[in-house]
MARDRENMI-780898 format. One record per atom (N, C-alpha, C, O, CB): residue number from 0; residue in one letter; atom name; x, y, z. Coordinates in nm, 3 decimals. Each point is the difference from the previous one (the first is absolute). Glycine has a CB too. Example, Ala and Ser with C-alpha at 12.3 -4.5 7.8 and 13.67 -1.06 7.14 Angstrom:
<atoms>
 nudo kemar bado      px      py      pz
    0     A    N   1.319  -0.569   0.780
    0     A   CA  -0.089   0.119   0.000
    0     A    C   0.090   0.120   0.000
    0     A    O   0.104  -0.002   0.066
    0     A   CB  -0.293  -0.115   0.059
    1     S    N   0.154   0.222  -0.197
    1     S   CA   0.082   0.119   0.006
    1     S    C  -0.077   0.109   0.073
    1     S    O   0.051   0.111   0.017
    1     S   CB   0.067  -0.174  -0.232
</atoms>
This chain:
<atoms>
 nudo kemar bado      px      py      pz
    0     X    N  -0.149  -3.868   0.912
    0     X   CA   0.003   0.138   0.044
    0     X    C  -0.001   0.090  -0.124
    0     X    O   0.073  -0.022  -0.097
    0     X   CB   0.053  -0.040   0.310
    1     X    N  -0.204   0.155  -0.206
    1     X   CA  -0.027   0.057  -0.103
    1     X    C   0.098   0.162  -0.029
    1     X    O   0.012   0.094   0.078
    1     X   CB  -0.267  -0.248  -0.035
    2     X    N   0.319   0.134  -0.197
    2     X   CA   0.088   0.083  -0.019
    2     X    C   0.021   0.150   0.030
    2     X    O  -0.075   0.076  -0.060
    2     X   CB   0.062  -0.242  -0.065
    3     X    N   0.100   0.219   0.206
    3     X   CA  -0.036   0.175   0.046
    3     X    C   0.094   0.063  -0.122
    3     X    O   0.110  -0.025  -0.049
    3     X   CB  -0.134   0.029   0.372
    4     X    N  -0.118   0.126  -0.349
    4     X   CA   0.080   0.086  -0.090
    4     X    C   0.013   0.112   0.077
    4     X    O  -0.091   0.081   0.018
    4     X   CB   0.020  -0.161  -0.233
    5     X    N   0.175   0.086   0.260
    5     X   CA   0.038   0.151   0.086
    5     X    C  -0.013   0.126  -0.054
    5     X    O  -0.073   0.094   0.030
    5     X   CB   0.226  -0.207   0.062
    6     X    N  -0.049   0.093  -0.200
    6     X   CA   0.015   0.112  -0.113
    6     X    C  -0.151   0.041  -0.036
    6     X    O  -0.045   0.115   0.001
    6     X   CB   0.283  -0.217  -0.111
    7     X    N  -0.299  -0.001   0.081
    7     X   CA  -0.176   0.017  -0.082
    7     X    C  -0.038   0.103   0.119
    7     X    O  -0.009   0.121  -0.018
    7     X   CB  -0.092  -0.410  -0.109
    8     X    N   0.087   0.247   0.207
    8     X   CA  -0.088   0.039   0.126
    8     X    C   0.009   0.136   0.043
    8     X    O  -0.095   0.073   0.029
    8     X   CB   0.122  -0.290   0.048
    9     X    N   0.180   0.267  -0.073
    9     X   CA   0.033   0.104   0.053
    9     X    C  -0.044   0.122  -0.131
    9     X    O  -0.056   0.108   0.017
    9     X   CB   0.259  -0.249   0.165
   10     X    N  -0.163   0.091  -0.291
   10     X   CA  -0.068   0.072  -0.144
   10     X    C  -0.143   0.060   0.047
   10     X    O  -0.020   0.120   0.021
   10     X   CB   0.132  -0.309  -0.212
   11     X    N  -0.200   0.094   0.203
   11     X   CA  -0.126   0.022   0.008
   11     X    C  -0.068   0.090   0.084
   11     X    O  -0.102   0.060  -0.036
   11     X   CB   0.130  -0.244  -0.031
   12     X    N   0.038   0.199   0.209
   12     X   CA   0.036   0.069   0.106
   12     X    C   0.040   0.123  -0.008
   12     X    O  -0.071   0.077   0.065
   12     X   CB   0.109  -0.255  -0.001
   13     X    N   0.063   0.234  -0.127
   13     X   CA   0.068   0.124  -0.084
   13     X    C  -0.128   0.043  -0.115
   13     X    O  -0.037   0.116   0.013
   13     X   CB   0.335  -0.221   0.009
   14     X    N  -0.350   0.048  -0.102
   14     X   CA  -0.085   0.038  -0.094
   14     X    C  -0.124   0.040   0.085
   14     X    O  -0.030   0.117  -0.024
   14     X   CB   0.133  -0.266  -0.168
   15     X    N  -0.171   0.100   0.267
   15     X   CA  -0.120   0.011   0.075
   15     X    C   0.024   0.133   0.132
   15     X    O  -0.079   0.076   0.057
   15     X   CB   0.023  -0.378  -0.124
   16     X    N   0.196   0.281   0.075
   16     X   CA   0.034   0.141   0.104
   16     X    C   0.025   0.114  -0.070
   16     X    O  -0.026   0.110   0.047
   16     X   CB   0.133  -0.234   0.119
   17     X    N  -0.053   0.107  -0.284
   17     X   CA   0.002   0.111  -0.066
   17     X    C  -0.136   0.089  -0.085
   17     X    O   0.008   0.119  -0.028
   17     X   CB   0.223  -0.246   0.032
   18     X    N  -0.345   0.044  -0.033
   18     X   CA  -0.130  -0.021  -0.098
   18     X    C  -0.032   0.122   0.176
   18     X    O   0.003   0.122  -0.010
   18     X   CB  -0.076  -0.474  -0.221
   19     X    N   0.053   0.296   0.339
   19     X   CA  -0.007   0.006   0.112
   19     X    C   0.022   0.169   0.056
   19     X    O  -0.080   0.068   0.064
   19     X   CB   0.149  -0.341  -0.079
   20     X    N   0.039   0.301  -0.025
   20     X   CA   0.116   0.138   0.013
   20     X    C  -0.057   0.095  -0.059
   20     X    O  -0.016   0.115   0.038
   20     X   CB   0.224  -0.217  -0.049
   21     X    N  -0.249   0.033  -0.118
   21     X   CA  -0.021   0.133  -0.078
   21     X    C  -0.141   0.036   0.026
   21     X    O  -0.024   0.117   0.030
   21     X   CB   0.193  -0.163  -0.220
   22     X    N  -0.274  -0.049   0.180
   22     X   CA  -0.102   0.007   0.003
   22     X    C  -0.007   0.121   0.135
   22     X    O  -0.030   0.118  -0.015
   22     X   CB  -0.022  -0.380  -0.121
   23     X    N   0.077   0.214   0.230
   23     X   CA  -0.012   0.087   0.119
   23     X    C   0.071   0.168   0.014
   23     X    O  -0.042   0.084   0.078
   23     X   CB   0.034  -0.343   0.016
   24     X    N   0.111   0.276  -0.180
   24     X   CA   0.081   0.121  -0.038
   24     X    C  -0.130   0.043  -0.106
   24     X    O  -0.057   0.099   0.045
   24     X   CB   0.368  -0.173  -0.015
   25     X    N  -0.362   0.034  -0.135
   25     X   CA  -0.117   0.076  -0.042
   25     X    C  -0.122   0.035   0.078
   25     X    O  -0.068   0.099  -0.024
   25     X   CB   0.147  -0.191  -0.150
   26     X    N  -0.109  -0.013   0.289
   26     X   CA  -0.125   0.023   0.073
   26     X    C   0.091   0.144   0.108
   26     X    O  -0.062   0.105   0.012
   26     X   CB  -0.102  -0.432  -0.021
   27     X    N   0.243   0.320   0.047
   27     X   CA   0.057   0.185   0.073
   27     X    C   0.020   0.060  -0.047
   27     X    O   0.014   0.113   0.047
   27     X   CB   0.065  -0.124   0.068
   28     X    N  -0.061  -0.019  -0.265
   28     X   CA   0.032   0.170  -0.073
   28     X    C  -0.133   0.008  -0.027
   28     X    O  -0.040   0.113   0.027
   28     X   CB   0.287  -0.089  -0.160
   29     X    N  -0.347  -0.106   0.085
   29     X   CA  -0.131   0.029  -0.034
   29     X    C  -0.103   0.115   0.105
   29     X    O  -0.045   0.114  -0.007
   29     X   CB   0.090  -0.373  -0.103
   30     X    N  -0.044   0.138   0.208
   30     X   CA  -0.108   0.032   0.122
   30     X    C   0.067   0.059   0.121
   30     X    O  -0.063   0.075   0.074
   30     X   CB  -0.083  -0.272  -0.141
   31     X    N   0.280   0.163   0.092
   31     X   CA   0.047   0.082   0.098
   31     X    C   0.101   0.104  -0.011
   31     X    O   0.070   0.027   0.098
   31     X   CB  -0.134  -0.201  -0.006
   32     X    N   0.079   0.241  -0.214
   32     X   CA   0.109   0.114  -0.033
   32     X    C   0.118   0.008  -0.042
   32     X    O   0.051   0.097  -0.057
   32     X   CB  -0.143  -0.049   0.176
   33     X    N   0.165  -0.198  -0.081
   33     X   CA   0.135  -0.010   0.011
   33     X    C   0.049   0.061  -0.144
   33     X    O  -0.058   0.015  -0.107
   33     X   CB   0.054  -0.231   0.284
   34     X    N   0.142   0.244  -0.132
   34     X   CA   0.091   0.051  -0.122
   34     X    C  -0.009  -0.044  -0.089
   34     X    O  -0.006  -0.122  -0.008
   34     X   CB   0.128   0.165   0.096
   35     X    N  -0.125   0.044  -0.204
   35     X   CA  -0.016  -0.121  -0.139
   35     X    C   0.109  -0.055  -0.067
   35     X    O   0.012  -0.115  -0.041
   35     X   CB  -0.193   0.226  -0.017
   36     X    N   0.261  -0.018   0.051
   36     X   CA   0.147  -0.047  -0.050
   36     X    C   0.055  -0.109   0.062
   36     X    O   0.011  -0.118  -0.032
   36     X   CB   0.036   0.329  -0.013
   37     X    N  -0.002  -0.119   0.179
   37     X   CA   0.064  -0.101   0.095
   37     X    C  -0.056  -0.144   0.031
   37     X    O   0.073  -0.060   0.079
   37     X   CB  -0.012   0.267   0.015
   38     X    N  -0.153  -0.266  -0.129
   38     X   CA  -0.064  -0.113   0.025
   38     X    C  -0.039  -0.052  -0.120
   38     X    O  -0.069  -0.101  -0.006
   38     X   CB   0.005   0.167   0.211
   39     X    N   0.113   0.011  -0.330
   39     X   CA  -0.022  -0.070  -0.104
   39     X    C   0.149  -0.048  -0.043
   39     X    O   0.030  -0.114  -0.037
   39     X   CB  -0.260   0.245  -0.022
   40     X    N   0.309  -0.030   0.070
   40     X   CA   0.211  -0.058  -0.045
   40     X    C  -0.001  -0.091   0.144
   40     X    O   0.080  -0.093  -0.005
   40     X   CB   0.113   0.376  -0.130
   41     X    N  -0.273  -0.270   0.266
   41     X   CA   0.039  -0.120   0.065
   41     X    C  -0.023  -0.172  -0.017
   41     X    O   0.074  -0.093   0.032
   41     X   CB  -0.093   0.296   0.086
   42     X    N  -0.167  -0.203  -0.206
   42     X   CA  -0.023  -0.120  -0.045
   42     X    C   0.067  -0.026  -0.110
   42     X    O  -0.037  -0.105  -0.053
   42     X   CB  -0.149   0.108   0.148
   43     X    N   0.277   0.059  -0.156
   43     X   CA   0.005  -0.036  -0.131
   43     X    C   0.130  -0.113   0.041
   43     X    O   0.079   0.029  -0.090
   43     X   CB  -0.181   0.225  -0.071
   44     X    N   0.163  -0.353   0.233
   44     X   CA   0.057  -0.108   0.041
   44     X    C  -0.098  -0.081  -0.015
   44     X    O   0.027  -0.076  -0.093
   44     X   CB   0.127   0.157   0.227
   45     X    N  -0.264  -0.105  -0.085
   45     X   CA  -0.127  -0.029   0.035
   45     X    C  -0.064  -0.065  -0.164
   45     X    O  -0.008  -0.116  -0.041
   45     X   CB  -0.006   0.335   0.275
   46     X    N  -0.017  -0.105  -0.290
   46     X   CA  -0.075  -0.008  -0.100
   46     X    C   0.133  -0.090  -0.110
   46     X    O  -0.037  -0.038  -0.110
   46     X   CB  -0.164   0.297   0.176
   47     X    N   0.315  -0.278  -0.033
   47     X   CA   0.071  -0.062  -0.096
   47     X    C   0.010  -0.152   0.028
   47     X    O   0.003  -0.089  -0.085
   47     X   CB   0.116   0.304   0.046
   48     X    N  -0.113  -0.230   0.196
   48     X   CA   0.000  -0.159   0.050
   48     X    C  -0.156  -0.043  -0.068
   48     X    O  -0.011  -0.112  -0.050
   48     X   CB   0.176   0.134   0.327
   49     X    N  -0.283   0.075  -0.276
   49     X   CA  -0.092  -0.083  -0.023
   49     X    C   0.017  -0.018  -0.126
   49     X    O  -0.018  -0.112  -0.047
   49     X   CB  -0.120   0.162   0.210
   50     X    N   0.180   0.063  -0.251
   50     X   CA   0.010  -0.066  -0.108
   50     X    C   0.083  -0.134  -0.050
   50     X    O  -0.048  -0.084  -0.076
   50     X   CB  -0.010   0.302   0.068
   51     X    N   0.133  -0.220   0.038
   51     X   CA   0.092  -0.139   0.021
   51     X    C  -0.047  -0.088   0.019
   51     X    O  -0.019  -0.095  -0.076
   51     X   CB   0.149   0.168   0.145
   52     X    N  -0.169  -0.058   0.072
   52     X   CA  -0.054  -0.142   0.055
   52     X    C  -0.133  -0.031  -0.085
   52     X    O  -0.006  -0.122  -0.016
   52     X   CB   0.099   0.158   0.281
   53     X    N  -0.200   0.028  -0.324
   53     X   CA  -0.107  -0.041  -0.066
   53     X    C   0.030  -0.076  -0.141
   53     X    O  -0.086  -0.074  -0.050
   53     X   CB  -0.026   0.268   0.175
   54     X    N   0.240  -0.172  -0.189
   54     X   CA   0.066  -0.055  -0.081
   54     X    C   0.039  -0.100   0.021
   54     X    O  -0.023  -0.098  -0.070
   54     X   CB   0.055   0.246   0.018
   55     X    N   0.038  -0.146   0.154
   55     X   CA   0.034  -0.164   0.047
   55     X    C  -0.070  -0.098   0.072
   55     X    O   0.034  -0.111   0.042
   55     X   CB   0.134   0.203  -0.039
   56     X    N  -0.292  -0.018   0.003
   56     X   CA  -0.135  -0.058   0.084
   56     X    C  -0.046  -0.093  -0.119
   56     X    O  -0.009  -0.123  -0.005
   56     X   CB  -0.083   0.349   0.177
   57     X    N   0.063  -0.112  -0.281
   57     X   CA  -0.099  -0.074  -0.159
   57     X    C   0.157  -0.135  -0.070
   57     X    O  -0.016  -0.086  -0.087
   57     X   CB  -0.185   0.439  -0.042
   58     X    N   0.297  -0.332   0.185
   58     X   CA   0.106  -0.141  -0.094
   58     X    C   0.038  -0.081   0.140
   58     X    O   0.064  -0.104  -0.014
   58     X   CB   0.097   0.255  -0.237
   59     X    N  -0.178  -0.131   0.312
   59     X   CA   0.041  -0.070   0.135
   59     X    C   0.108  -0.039   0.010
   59     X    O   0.038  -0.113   0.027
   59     X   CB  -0.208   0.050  -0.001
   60     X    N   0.237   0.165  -0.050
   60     X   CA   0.131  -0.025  -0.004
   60     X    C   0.054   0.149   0.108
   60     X    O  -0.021   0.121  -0.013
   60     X   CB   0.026  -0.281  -0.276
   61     X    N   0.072   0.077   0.395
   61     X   CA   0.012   0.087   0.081
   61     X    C   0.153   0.033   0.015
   61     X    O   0.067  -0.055  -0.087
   61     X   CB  -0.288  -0.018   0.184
   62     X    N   0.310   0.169   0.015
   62     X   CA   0.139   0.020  -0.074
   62     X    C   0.023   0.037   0.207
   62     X    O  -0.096   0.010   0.076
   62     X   CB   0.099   0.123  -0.464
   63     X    N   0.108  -0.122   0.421
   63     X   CA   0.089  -0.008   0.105
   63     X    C   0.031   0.133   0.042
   63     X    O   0.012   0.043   0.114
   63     X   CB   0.074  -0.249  -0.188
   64     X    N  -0.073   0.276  -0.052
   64     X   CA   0.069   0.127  -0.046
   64     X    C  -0.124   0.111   0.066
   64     X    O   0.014   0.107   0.060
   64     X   CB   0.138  -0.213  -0.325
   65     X    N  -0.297   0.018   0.218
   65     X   CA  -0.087   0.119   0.040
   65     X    C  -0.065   0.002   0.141
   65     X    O  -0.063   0.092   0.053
   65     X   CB   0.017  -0.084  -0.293
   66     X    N   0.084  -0.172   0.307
   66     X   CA   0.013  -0.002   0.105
   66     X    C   0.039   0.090   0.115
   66     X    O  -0.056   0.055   0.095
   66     X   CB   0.058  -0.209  -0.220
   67     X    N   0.176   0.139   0.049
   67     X   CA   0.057   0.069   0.154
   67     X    C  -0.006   0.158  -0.043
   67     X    O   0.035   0.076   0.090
   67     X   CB   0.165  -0.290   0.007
   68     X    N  -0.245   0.282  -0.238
   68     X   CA  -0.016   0.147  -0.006
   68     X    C  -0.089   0.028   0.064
   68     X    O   0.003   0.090   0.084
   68     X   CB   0.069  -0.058  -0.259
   69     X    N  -0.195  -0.121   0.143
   69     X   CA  -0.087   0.045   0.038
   69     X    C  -0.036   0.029   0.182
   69     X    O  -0.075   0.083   0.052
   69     X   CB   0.040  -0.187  -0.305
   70     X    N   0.122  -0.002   0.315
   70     X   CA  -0.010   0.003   0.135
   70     X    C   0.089   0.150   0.051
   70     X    O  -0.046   0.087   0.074
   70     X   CB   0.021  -0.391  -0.065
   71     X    N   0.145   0.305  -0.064
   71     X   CA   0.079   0.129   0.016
   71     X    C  -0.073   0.088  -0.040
   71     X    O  -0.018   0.100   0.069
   71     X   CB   0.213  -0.175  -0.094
   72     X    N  -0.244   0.062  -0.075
   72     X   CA  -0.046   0.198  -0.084
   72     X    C  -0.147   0.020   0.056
   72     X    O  -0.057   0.097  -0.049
   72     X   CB   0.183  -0.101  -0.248
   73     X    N  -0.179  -0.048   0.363
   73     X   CA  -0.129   0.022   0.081
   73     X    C   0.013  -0.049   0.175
   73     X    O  -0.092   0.029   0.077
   73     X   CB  -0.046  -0.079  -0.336
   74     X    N   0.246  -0.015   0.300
   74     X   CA   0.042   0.076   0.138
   74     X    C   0.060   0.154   0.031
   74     X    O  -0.016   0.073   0.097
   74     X   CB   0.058  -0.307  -0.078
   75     X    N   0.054   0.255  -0.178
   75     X   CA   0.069   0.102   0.019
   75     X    C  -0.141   0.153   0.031
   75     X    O  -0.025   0.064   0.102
   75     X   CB   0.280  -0.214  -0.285
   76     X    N  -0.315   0.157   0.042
   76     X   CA  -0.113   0.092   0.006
   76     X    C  -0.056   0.024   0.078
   76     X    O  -0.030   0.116   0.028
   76     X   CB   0.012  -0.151  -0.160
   77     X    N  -0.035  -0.110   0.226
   77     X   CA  -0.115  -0.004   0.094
   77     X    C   0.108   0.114   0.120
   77     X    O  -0.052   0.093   0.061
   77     X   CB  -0.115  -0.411  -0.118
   78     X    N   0.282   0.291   0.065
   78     X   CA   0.066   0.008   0.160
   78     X    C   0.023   0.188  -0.054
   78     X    O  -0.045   0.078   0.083
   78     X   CB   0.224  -0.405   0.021
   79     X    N  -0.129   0.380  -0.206
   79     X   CA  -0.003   0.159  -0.060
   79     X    C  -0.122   0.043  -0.043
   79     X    O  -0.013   0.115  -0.042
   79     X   CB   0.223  -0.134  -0.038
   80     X    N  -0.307  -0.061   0.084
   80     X   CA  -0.116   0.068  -0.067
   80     X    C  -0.025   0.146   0.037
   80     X    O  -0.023   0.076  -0.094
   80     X   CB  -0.076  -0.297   0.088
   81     X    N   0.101   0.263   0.113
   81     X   CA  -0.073   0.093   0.112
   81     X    C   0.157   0.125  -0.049
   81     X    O  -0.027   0.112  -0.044
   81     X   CB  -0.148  -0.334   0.322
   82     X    N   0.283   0.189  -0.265
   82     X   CA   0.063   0.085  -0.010
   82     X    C   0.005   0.068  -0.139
   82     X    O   0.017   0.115  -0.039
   82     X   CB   0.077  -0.222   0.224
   83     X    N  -0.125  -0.048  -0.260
   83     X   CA   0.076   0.102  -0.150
   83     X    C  -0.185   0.043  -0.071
   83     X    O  -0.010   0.067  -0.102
   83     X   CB   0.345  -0.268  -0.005
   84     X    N  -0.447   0.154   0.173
   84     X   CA  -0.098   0.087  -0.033
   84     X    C   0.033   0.119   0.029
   84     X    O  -0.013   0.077  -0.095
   84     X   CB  -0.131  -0.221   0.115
   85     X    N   0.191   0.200   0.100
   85     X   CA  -0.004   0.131   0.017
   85     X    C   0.090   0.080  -0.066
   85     X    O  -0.031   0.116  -0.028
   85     X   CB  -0.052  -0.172   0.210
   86     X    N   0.233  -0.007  -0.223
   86     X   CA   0.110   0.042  -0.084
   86     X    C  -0.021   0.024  -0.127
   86     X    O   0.080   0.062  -0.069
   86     X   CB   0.034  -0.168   0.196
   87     X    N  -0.277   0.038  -0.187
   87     X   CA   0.020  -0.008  -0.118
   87     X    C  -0.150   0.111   0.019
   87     X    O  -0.042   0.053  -0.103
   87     X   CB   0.209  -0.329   0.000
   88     X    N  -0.221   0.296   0.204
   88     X   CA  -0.085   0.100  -0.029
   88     X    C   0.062   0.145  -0.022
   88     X    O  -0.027   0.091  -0.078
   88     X   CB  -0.129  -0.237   0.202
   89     X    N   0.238   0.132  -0.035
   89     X   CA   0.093   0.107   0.053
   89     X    C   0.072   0.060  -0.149
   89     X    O  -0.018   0.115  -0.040
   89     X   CB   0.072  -0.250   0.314
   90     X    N   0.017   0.050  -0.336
   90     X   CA   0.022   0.024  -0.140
   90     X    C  -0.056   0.053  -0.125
   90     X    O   0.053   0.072  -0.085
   90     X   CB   0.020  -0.201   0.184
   91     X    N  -0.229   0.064  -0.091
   91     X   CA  -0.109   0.040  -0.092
   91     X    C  -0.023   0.096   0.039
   91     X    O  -0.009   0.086  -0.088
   91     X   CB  -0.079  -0.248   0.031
   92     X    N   0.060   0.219   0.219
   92     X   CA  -0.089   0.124   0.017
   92     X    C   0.066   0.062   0.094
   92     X    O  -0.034  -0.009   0.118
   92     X   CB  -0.180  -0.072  -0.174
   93     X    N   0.316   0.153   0.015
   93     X   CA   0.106   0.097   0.079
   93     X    C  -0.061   0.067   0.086
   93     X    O   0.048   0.007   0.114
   93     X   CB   0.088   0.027  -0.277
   94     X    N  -0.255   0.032   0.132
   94     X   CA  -0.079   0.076   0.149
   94     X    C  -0.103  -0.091   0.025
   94     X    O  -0.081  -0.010  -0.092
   94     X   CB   0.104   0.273   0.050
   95     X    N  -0.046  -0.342   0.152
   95     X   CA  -0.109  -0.057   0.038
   95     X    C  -0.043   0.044   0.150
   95     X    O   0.008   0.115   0.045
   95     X   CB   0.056  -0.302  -0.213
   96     X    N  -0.115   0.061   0.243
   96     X   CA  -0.030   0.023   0.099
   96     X    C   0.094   0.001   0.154
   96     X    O  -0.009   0.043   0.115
   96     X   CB  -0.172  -0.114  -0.284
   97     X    N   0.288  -0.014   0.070
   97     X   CA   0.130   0.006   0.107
   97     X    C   0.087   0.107   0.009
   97     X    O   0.052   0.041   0.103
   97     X   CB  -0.046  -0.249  -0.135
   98     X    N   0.012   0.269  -0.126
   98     X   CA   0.071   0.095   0.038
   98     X    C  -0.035   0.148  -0.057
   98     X    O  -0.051   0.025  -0.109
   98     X   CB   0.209  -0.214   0.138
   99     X    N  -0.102   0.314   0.109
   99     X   CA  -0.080   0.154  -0.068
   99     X    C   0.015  -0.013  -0.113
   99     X    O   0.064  -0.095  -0.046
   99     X   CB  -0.026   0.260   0.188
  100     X    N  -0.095  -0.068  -0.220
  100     X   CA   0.100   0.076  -0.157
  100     X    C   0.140   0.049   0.043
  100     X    O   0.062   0.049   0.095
  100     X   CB  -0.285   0.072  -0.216
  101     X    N   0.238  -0.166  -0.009
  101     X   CA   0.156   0.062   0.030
  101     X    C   0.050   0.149   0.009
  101     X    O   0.055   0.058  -0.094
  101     X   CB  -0.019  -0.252  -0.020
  102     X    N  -0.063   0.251   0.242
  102     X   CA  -0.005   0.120  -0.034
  102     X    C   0.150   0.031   0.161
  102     X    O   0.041  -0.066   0.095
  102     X   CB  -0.392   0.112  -0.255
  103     X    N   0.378   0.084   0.103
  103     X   CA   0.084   0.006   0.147
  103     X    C  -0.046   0.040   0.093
  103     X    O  -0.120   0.028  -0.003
  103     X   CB   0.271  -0.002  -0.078
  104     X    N  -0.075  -0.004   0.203
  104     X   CA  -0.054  -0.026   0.142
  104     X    C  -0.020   0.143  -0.006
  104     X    O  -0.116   0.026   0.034
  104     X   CB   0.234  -0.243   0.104
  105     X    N  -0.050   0.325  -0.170
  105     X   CA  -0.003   0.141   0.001
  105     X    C  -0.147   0.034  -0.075
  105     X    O  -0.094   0.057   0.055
  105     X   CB   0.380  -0.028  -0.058
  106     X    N  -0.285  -0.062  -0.092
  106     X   CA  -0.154   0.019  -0.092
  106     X    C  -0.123  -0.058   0.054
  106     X    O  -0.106   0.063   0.007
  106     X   CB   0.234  -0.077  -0.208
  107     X    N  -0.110  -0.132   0.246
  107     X   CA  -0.082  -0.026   0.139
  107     X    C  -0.033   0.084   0.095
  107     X    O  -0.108   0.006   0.057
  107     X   CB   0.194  -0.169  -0.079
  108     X    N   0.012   0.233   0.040
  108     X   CA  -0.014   0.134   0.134
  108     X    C  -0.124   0.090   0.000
  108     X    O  -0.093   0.023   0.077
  108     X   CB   0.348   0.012  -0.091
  109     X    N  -0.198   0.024  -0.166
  109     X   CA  -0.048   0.116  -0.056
  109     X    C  -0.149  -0.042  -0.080
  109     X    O  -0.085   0.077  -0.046
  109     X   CB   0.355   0.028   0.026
  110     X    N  -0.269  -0.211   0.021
  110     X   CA  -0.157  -0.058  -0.104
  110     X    C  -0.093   0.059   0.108
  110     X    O  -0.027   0.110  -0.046
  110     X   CB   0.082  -0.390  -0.095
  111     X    N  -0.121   0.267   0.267
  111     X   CA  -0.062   0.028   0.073
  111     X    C  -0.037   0.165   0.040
  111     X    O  -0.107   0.045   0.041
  111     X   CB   0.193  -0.281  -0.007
  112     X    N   0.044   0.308  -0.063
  112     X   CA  -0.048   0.136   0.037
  112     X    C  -0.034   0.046  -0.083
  112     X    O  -0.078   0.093   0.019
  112     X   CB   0.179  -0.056   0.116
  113     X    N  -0.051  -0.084  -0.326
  113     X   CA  -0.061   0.061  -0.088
  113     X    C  -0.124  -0.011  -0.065
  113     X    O  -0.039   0.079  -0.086
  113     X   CB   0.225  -0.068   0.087
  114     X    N  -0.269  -0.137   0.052
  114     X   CA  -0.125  -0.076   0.003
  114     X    C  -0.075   0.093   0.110
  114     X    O  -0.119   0.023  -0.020
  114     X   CB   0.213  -0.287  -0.046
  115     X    N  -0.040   0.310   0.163
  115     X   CA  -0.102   0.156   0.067
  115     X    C   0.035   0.091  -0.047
  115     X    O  -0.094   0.071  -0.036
  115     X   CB   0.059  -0.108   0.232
  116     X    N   0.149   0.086  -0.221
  116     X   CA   0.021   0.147  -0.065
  116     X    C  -0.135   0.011  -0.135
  116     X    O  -0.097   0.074  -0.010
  116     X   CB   0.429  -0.075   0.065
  117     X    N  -0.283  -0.106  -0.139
  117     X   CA  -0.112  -0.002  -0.126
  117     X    C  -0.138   0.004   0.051
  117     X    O  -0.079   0.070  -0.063
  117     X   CB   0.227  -0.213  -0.082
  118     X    N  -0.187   0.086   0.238
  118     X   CA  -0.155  -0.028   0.036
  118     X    C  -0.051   0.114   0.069
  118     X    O  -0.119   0.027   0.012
  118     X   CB   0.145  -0.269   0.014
  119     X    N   0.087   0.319   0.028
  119     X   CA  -0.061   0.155   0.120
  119     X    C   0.000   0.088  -0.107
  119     X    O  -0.056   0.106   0.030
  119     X   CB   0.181  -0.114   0.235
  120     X    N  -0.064   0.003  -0.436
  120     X   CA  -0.025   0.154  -0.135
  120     X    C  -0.128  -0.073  -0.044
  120     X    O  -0.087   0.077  -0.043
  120     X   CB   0.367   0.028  -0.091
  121     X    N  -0.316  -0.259   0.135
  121     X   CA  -0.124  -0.013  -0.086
  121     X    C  -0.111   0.046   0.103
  121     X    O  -0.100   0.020  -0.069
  121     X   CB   0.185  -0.229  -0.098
  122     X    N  -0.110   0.231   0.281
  122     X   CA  -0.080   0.118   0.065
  122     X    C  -0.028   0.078  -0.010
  122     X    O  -0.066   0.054   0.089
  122     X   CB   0.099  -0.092  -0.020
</atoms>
């Protein structure tokens, strides 16, 4: 019966999902818009397992340690991805599409009548 390398296998698995991750986080920020930040501080877990694992790919020497991180620190991401993209867009770009300017509700009021007052003297 021929010898199982678990560790080898699950390594290899983590490196090829991660090569995997990123590749596809550049093909949406590329071609489909996605955030750039937020999907770039999100692969960057990503871009470190591969680096790892391609290291331990070229000595074949594999480790336990990057095993079970790697299973934790890319369940964890995968399951927050969606939230902390938006937390971390939300951070970078204080006025976006989620939220008004920060303006108050009273000046909100008044933005509108002074946007006709001004437009009925340029007549």
């Amino acid at each position: 019966m021929p010898k199982r390398n678990l560790k080898g296998l699950i390594s290899k698995i983590i490196l090829f999902y991660s090569f995997f991750y990123i590749v596809m986080k550049i093909i949406a920020i590329v071609f489909q818009g996605a955030w750039v930040i937020p999907n770039l501080i999100i692969a960057l877990p990503f871009v470190v397992f591969a680096a790892i694992g391609w290291v331990m790919l070229k000595r074949e020497q594999y480790s336990w340690i990057y095993v079970i991180a790697g299973v934790v620190i890319i369940s964890v991401v995968r399951y927050y991805e969606m939230e902390w993209a938006v937390d971390l867009h939300r951070y970078f770009n204080p006025i976006s599409e989620f939220d008004s300017p920060k303006v108050s509700s009273n000046l909100q009021m008044i933005l509108p009548f002074l946007y006709f007052l001004n437009f009925s003297r340029s007549n």
